[in-house]
N, C-alpha and C positions, 0 to 999 in steps of 0.2 A: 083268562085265568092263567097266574103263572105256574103258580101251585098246589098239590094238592095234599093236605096232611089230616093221614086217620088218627086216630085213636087206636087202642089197642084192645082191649078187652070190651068188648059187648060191640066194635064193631066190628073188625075182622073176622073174629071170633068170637061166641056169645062165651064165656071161658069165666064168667064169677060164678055161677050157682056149682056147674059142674066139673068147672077145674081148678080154683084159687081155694073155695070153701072147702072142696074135698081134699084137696093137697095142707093146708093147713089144720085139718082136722087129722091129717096120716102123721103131722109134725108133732103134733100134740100127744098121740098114741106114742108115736117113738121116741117123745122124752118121758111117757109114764105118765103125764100131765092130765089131771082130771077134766078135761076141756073137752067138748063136741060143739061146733057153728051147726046150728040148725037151719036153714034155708031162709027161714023168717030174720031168725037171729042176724046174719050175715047180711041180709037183702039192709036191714037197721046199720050196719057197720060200716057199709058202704056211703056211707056221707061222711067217712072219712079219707080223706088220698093218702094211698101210699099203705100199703103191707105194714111195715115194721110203724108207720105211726097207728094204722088200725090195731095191732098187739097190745101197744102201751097202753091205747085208749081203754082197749076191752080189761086191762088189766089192773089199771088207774081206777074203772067206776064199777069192779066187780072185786077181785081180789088177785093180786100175785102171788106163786105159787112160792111154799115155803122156803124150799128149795133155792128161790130167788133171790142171793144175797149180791150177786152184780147182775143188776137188770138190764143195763147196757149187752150183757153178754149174751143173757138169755135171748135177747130180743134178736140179737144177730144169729144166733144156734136157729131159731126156732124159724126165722126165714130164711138161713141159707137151706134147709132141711125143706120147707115148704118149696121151695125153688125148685130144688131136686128131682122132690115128689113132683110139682109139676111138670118137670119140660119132661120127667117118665112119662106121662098124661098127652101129651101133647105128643111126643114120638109116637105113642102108641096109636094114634088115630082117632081115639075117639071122640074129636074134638075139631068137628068140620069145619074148614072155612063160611064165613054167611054167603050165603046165593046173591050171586051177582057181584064180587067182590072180584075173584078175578078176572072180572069183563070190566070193570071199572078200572082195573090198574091197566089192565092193558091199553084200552082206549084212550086216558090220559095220555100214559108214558109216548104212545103213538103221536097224539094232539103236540108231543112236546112240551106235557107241562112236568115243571117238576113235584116229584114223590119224596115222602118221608113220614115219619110212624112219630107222633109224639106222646106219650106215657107216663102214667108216676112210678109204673110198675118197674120192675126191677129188669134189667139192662140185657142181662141173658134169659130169661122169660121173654121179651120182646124179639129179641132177633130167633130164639128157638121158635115164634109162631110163624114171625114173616119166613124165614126159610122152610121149615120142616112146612108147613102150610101152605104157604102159596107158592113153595116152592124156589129152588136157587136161583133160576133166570130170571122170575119176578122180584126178588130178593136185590139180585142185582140191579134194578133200575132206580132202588132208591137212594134218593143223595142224602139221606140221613134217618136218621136213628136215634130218637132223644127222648133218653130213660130218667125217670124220677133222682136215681142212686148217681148218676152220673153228670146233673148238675149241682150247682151250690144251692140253689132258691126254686123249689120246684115252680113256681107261683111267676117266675121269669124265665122261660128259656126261649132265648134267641135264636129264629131258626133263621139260615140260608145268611151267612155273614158274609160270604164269599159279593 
């Protein structure tokens, strides 16, 4: 094996019910937005990739809020706000790495294969889990880091060009 590429949320970290949902539910509170993800409701949302394309979607087949006269804008406030909330979430600890996760990066990294995090999730959520998580020295052995918001085509990202 040359490499090895996790995922980010639900494998490193189980991080949708009790850190994306609730950090998107604190973003909604702090624009005044009559909005709460129910556990059910969000677990349904999640066959969608991608925070800000789950927004529009939820807001497309329900209703956007009055208030919403650029929804491009909204959609940006309301996830950089969720981001925030979250990687608060994630510093704070309550949001363990999964068992056996970092014996699996370590034993790779040792094997000599290479490491990298690929994501729809957004760019600083990703690296705040792999650091503040598994930590800087683990942190460090990965040759990349490939976030939704930081390519062009989520549906294409080319890993290991080198």
């Amino acid at each position: 094996m040359e490499a090895l590429i996790f995922d980010c949320d639900g494998v490193l970290v189980d991080t949708e019910r009790d850190g994306h949902r609730v950090a998107f539910n604190l973003a909604f509170a702090a624009l005044g937005l009559p909005f709460e993800w129910s556990v059910a409701e969000y677990g349904r949302l999640l066959k969608i990739a991608g925070g800000k394309e789950r927004l529009r979607s939820y807001f497309d087949q329900n209703r956007w809020p009055v208030e919403a006269v650029d929804r491009d804008a909204l959609i940006k406030r309301l996830h950089q706000l969720k981001t925030d909330y979250f990687i608060q979430l994630i510093e704070s600890g309550e949001l363990p790495v999964r068992s056996g996760i970092n014996r699996i990066v370590d034993e790779a990294y040792s094997a000599g294969v290479r490491l990298a995090v690929c994501s729809t999730s957004n760019e600083r959520a990703v690296i705040g889990v792999v650091r503040r998580l598994l930590g800087l020295e683990r942190y460090a052995k990965f040759a990349g880091i490939f976030a939704g918001d930081v390519v062009s085509r989520k549906n294409r990202i080319q890993l290991f060009t080198n």
